[in-house]
N, C-alpha and C positions, 0 to 999 in steps of 0.2 A: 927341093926337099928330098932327102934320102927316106928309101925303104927301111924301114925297122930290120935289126939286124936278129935272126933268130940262132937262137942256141939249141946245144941238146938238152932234151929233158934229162935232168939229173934221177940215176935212182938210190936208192941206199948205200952208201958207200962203206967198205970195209969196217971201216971207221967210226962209223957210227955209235951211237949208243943201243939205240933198237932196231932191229931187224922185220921191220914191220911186213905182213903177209896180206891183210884185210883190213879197212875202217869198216868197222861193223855196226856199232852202235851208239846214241842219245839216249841222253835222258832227262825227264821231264818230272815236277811234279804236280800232282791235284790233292785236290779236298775230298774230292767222290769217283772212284773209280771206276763204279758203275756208270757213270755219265759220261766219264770219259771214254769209255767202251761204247758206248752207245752212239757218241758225236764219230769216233773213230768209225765204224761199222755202217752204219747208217746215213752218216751224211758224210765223208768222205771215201766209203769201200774200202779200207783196209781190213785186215783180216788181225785178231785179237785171240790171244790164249794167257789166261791167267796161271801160271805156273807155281803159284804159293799168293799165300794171303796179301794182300795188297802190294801187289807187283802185277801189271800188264805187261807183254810182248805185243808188238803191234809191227807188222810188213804190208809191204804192198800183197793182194792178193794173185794165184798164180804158180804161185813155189811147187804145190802137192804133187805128188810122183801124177805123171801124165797129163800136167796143164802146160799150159805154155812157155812157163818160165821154169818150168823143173829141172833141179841140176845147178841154175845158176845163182852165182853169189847173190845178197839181198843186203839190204840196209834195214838194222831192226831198232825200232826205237822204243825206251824201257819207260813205263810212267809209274812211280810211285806213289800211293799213296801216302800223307802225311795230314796233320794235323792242320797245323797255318803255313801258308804261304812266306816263308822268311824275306826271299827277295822276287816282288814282282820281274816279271821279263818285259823285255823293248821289242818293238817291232823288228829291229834289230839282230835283237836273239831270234828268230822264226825258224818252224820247220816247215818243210816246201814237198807240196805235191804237185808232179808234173801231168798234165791233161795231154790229151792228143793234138788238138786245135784250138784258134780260140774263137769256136762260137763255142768248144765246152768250156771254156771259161768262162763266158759270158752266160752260158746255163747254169753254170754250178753258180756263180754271184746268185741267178734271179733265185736256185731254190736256197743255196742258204741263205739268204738275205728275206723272205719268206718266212724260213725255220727257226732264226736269231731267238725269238723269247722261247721258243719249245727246247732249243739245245743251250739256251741260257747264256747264249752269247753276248761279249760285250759289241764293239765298236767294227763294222762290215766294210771298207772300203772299195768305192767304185772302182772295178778294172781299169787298167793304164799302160801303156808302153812305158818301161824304164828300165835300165841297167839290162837291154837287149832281151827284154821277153815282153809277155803281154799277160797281167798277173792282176790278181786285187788281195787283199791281206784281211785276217781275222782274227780277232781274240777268244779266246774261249773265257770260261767263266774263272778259270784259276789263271788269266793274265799269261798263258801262253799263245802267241803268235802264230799264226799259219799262211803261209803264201801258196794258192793254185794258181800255178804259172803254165803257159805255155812257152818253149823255144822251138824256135825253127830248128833243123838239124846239125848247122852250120853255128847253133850258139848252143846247140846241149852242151856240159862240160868235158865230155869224153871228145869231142871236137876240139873244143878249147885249149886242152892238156895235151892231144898230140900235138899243134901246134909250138909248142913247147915255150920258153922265155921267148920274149920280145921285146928288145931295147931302140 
């Protein structure tokens, strides 16, 4: 059996249509955006600024001039407010927070799974090894998906991506 033959990573080519610089941001919506501020902050520590009337920003905490991660890019994800939910999401569809290790995955399951009727969550699944991390999954009340995952360093995706194609 031969080794997988690796290629270079392609980047934007002249050619292209967009000249892309950052993926910066999701978007999500709810029914109560105060709840959703609240599940954000509170039981997963992200960090929340409402910037106009039912619109949240939500990042990992960190970014502010002289914390740890000041300076560097971030992934911000936008939750709207709206009326009804037009289309439920899949597990599928998830947005993913990365923990350090996984006994904190297995703390963060035992307190959200605890806090499930106070943040008004649907459906908690037990943490599991799958697709190279050790993660469990959650719904919130407006049928958005959340995955806290742990990866080893060797499967974060900045690992993954230098590696480049693999045939």
């Amino acid at each position: 059996m031969d080794a997988p033959t690796v290629t270079a990573t392609k980047s934007a080519s002249a050619s292209s249509h967009v000249k892309p610089t950052a993926l910066i941001s999701g978007t999500f919506v709810t029914r109560d955006l105060a709840r959703t501020r609240r599940m954000c902050e509170d039981l997963l520590g992200l960090e929340c600024v409402e910037p106009e009337k039912g619109v949240l920003l939500i990042r990992e905490r960190g970014h502010g001039a002289g914390e740890k991660l000041a300076g560097q890019s971030y992934w911000v994800l936008e939750a709207r407010e709206v009326r009804d939910i037009a289309v439920p999401q899949e597990m599928l569809n998830h947005w993913g927070v990365f923990v350090a290790s996984q006994a904190a995955v297995d703390e963060a399951y035992g307190r959200i799974n605890v806090r499930q009727k106070e943040f008004g969550l649907g459906r908690v699944q037990k943490p599991r090894f799958r697709h190279g991390s050790y993660a469990f999954y959650f719904v919130d009340g407006d049928s958005n998906w959340w995955e806290i995952e742990y990866r080893t360093p060797e499967l974060l995706y900045t690992a993954i991506r230098a590696r480049g194609d693999q045939h």
